[in-house]
Chimera marker file (.cmm) of the C-alpha trace (Angstrom):
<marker_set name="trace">
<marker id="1" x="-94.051" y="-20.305" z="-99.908" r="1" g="1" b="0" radius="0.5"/>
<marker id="2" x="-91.695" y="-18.187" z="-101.921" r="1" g="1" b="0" radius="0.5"/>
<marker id="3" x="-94.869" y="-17.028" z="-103.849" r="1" g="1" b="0" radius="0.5"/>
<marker id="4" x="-96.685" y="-15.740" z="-100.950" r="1" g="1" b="0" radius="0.5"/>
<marker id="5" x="-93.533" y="-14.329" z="-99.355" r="1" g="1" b="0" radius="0.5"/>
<marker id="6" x="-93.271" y="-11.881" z="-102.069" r="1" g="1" b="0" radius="0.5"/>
<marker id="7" x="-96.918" y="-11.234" z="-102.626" r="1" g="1" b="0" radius="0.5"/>
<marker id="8" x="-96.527" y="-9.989" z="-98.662" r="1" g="1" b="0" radius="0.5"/>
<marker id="9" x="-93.629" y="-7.848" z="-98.992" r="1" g="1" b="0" radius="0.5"/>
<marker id="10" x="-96.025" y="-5.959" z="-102.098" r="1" g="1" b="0" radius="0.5"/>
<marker id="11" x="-99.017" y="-5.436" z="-99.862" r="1" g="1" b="0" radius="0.5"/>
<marker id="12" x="-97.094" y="-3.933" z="-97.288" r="1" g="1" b="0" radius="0.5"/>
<marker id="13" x="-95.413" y="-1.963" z="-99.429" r="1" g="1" b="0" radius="0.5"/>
<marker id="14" x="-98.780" y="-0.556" z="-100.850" r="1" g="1" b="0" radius="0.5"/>
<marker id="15" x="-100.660" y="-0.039" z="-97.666" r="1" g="1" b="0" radius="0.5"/>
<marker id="16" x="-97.175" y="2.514" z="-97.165" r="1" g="1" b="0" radius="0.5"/>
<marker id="17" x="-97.671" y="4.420" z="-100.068" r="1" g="1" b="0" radius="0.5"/>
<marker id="18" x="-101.351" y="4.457" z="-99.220" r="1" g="1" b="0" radius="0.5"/>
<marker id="19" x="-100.333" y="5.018" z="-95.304" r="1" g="1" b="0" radius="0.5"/>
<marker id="20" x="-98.181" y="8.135" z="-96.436" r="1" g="1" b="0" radius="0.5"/>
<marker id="21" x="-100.745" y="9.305" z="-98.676" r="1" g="1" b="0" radius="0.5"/>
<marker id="22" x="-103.712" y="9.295" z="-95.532" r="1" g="1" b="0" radius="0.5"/>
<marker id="23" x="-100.908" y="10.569" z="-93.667" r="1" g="1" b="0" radius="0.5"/>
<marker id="24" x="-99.863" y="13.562" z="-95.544" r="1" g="1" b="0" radius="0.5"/>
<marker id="25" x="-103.387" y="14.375" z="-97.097" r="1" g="1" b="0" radius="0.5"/>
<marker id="26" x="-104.675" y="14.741" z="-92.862" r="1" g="1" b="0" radius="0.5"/>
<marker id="27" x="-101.668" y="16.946" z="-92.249" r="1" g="1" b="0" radius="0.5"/>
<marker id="28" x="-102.797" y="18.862" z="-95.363" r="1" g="1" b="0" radius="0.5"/>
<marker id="29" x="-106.149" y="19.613" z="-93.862" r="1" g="1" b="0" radius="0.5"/>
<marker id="30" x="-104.763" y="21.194" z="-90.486" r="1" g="1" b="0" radius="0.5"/>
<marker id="31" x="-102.552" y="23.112" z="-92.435" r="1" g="1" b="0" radius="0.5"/>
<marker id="32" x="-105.388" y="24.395" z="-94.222" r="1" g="1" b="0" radius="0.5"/>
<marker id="33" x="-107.498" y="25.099" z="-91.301" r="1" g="1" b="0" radius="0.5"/>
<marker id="34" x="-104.560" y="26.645" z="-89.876" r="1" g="1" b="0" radius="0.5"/>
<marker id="35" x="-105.373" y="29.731" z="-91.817" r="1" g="1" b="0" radius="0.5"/>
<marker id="36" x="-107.932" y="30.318" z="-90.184" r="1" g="1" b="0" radius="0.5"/>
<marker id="37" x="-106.009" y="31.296" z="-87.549" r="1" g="1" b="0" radius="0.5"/>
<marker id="38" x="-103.327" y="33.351" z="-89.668" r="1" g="1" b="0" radius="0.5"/>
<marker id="39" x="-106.154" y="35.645" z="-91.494" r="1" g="1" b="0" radius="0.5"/>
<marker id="40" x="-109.349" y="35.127" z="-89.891" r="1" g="1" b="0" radius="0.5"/>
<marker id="41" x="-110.566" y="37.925" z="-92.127" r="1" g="1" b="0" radius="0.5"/>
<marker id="42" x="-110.517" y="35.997" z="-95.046" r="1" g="1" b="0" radius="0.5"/>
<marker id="43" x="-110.478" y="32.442" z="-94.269" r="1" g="1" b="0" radius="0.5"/>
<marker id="44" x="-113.096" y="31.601" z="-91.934" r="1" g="1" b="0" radius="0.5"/>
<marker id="45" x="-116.070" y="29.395" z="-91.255" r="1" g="1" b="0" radius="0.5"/>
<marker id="46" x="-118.487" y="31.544" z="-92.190" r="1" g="1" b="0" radius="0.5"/>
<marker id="47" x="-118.318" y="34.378" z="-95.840" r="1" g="1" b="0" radius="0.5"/>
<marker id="48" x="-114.674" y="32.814" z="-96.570" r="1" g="1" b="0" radius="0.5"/>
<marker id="49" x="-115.651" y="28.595" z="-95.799" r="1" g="1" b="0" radius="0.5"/>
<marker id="50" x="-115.002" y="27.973" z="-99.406" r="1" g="1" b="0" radius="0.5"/>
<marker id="51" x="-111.353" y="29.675" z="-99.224" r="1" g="1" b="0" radius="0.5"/>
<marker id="52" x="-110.969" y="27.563" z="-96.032" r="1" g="1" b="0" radius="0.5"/>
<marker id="53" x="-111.884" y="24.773" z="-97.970" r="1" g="1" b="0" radius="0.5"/>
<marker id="54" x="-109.925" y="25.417" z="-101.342" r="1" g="1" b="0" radius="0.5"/>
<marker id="55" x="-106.743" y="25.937" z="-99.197" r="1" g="1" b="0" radius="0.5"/>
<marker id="56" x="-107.254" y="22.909" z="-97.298" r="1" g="1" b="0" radius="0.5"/>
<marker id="57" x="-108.077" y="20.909" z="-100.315" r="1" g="1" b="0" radius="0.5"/>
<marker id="58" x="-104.751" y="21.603" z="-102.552" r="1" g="1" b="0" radius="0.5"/>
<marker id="59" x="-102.758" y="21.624" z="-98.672" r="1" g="1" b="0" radius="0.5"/>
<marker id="60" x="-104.122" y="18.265" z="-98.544" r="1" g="1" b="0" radius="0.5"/>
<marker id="61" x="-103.310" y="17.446" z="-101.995" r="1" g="1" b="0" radius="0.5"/>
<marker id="62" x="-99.623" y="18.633" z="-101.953" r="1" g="1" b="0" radius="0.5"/>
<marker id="63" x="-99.385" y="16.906" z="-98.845" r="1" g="1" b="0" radius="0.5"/>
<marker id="64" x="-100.134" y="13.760" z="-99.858" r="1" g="1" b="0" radius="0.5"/>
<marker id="65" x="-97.970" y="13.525" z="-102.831" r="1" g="1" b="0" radius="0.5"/>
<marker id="66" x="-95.095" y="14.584" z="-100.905" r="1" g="1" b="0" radius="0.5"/>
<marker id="67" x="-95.700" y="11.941" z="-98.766" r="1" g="1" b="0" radius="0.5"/>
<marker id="68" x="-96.316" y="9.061" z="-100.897" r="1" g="1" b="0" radius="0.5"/>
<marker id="69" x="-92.939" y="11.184" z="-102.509" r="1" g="1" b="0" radius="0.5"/>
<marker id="70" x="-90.840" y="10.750" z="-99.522" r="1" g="1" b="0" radius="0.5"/>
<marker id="71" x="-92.259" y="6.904" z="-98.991" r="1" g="1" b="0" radius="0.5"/>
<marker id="72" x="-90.711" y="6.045" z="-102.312" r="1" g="1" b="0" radius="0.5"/>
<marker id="73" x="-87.591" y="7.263" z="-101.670" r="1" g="1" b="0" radius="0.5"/>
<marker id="74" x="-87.077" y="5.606" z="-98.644" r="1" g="1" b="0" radius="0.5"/>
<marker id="75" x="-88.884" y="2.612" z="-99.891" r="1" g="1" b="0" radius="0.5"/>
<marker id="76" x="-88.310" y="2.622" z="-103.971" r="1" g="1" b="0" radius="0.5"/>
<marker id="77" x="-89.912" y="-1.116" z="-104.290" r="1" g="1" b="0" radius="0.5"/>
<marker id="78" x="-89.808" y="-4.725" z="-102.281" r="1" g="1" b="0" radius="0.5"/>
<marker id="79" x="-87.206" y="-6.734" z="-102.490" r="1" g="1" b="0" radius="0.5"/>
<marker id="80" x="-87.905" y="-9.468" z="-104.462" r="1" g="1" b="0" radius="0.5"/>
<marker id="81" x="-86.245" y="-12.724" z="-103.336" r="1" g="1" b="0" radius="0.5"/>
<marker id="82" x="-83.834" y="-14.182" z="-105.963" r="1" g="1" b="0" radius="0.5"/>
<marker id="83" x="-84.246" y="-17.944" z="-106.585" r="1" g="1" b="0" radius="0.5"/>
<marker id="84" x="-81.582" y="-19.821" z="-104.957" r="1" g="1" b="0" radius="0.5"/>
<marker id="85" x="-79.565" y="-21.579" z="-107.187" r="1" g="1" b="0" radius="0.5"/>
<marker id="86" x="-78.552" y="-24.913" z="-105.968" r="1" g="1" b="0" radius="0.5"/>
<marker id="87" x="-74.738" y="-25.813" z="-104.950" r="1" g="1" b="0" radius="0.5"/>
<marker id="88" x="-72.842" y="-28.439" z="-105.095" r="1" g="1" b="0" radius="0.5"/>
<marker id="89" x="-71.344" y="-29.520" z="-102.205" r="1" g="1" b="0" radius="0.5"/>
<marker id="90" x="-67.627" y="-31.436" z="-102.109" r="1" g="1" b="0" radius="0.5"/>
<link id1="1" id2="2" r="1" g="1" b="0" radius="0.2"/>
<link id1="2" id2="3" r="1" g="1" b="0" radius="0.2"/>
<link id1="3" id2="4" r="1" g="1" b="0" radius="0.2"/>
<link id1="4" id2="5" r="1" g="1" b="0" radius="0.2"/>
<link id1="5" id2="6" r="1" g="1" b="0" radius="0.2"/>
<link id1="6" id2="7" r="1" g="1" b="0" radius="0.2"/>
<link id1="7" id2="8" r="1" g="1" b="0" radius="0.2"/>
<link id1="8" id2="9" r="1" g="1" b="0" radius="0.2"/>
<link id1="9" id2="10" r="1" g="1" b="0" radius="0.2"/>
<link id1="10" id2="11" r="1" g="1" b="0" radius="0.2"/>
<link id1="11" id2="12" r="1" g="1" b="0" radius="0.2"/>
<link id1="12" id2="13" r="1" g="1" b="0" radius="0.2"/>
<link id1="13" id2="14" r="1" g="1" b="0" radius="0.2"/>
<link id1="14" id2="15" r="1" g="1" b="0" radius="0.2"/>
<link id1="15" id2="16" r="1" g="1" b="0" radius="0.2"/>
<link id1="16" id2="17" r="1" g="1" b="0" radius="0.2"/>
<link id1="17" id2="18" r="1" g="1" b="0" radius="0.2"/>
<link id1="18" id2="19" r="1" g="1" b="0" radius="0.2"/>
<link id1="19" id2="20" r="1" g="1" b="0" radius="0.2"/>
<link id1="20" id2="21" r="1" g="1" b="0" radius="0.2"/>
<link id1="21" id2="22" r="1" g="1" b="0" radius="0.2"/>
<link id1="22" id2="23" r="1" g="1" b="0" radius="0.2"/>
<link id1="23" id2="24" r="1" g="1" b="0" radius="0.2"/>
<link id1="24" id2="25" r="1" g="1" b="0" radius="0.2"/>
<link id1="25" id2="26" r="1" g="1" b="0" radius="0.2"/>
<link id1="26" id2="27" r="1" g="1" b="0" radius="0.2"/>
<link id1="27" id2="28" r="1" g="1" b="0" radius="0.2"/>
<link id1="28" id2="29" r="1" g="1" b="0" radius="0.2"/>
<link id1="29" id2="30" r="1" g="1" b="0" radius="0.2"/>
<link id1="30" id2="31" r="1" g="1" b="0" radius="0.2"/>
<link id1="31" id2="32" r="1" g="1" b="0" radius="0.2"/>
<link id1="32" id2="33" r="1" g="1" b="0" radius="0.2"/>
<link id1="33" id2="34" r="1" g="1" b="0" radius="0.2"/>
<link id1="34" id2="35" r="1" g="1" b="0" radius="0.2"/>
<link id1="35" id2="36" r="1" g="1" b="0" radius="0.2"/>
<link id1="36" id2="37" r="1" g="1" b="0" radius="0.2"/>
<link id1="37" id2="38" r="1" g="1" b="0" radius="0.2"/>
<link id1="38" id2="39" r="1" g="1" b="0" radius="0.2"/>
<link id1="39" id2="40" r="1" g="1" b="0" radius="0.2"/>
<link id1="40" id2="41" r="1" g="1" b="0" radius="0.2"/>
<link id1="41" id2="42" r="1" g="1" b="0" radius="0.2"/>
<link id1="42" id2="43" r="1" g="1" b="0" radius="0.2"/>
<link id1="43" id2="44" r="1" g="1" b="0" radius="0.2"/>
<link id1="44" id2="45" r="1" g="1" b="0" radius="0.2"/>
<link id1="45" id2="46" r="1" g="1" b="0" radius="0.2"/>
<link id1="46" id2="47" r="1" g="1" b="0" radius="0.2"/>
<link id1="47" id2="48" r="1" g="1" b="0" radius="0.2"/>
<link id1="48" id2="49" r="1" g="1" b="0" radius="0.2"/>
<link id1="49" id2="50" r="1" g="1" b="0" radius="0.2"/>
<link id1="50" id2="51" r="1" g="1" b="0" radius="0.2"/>
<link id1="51" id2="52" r="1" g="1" b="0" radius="0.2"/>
<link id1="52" id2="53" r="1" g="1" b="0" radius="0.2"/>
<link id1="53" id2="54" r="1" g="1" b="0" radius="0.2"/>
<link id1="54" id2="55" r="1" g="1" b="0" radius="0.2"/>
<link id1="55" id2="56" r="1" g="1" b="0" radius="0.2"/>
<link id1="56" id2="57" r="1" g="1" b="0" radius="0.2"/>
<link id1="57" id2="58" r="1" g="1" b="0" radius="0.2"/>
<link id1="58" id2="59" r="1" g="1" b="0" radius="0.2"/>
<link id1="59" id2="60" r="1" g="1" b="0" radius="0.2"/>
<link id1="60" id2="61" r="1" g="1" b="0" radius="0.2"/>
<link id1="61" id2="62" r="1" g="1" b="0" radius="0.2"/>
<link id1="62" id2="63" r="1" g="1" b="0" radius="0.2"/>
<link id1="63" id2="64" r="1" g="1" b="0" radius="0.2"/>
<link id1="64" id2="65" r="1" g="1" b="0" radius="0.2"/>
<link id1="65" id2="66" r="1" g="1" b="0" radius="0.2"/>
<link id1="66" id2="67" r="1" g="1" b="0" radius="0.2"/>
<link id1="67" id2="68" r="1" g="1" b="0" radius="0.2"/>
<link id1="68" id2="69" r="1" g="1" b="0" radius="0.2"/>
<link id1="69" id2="70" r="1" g="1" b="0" radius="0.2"/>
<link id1="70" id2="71" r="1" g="1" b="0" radius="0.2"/>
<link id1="71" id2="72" r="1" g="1" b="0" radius="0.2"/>
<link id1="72" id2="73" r="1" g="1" b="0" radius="0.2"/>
<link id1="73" id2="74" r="1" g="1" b="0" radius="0.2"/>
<link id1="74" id2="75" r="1" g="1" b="0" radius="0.2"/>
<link id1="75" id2="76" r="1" g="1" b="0" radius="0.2"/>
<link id1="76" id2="77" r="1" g="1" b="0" radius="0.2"/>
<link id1="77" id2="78" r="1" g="1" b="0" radius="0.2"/>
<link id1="78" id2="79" r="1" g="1" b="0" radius="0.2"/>
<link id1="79" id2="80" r="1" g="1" b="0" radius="0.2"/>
<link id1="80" id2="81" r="1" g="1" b="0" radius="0.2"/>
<link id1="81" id2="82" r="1" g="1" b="0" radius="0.2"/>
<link id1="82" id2="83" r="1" g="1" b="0" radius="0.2"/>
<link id1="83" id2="84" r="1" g="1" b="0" radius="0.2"/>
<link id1="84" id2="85" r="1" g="1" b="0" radius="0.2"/>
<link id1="85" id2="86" r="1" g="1" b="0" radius="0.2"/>
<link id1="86" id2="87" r="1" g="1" b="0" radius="0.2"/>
<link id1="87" id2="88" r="1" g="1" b="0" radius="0.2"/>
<link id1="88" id2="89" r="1" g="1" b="0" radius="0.2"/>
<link id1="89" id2="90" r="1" g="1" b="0" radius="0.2"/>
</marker_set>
């Protein structure tokens, strides 16, 4: 039991590093599409797409690690369980 306890508390631990990752990496991409709004003149859909993409790619990017960043601080590793040592009772 003790086995699979602990082999839980890791998976959920990496689907929230991968969680924060998703997370950031989507916020990344409006960001980046954002500017299309701020300079339509050079980012755009049409002569500038590949700015629009380049900014939305490294957003995304920086994004993500800062999320998967700010998981680990909150979240550093499980806790691991210590074996309980038996006691003697009187």
């Amino acid at each position: 039991m003790r086995r699979s306890n602990t082999l839980a508390k890791w998976e959920i631990w990496i689907r929230g590093i991968i969680a924060a990752g998703v997370s950031g990496g989507a916020n990344g991409v409006v960001t980046g599409f954002a500017a299309i709004g701020i300079d339509p003149n050079h980012f755009n859909l049409d002569a500038g797409f590949h700015h629009t993409l380049t900014i939305g790619g490294v957003s995304a990017a920086i994004s993500a690690i800062l999320g998967v960043a700010l998981y680990l601080r909150q979240s550093p590793l499980p806790v691991v369980d210590e074996p309980q040592q038996p006691t003697i009772s009187s």
